[in-house]
N, C-alpha and C positions, 0 to 999 in steps of 0.2 A: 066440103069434105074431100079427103083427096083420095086419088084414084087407089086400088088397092094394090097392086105394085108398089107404088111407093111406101102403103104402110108395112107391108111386107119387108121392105125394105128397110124402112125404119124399125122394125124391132130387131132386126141384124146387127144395123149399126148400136144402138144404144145397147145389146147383148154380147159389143166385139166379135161377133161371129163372120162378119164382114169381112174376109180377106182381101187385103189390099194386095196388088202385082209383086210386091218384093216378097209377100206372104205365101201368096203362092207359086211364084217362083224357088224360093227356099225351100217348101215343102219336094217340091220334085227335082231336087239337087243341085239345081244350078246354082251358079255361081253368078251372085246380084250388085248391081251395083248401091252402096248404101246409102245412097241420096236421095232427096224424093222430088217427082221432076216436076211438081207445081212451085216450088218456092227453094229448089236447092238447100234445102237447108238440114235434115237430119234422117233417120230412119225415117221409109214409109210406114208408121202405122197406125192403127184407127183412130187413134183419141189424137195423133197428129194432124190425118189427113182431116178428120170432120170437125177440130176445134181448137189447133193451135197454128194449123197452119197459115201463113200469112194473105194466102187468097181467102181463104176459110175469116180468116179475121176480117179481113176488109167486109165481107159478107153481111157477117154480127153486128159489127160499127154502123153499115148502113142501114141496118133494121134500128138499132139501135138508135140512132140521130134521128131517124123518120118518127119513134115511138117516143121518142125524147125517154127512154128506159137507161137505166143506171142499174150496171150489177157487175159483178166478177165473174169471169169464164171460169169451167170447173174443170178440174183434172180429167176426170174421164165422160161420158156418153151418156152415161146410165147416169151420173151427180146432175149434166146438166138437165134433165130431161125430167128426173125427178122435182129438181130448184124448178122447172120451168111449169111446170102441173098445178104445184102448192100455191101458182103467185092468187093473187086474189082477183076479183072481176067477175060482170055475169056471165049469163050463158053467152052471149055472143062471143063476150073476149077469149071464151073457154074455148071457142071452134078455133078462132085464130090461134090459141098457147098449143091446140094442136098440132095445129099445121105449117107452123113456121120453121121449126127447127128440120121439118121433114123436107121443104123445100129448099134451104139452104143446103141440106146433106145429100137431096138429089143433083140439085144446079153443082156442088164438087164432083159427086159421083163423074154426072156426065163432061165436066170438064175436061177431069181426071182421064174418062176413056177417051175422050179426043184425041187428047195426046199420041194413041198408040194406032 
């Protein structure tokens, strides 16, 4: 099970209540740069930084080869988290469909704050 921080955390991210640095930068006026510094590539935000971004993918892919699983990324946090609940399997695989998406979205988090 995972620690409760992180679930905490997780119903953040999957609620977009997550502010990512360009978000809260913005909110207090400044003036941001709009790239996002894990993968340069577009606005930081949440459904970016937890599932499209390109460290973020690498992430998925390698759960994904290790699981040998086949699916398609979902637009936002709350699609994939929901797709990721309904899959089927016992109770064991049920603990793991919890905790996977939470430990990919923490190991970005703390990337992410490395950075700064």
């Amino acid at each position: 099970m995972a620690p409760t921080k992180i679930k905490c955390f997780t119903r953040l991210v999957v609620k977009r209540a997550c502010l990512t640095h360009h978000e809260v930068l913005q909110k207090k006026g400044r003036v941001v740069v709009t790239r996002y510094f894990l993968c340069n590539e577009t606005w930081e935000t949440n459904n970016h930084l937890f599932l499209h971004c390109k460290f973020t993918t690498q992430l998925w892919n390698l759960f994904r080869s290790f699981t040998k699983t086949e699916w398609t990324m979902r637009e936002h946090t709350a699609d994939l988290m929901s797709f990721w609940m309904r899959r089927g399997g016992g109770k064991s695989q049920e603990k793991w469909r919890r905790i996977i998406p939470s430990c990919i979205w923490w190991t970005v988090r703390k990337k992410k704050w490395e950075m700064f």
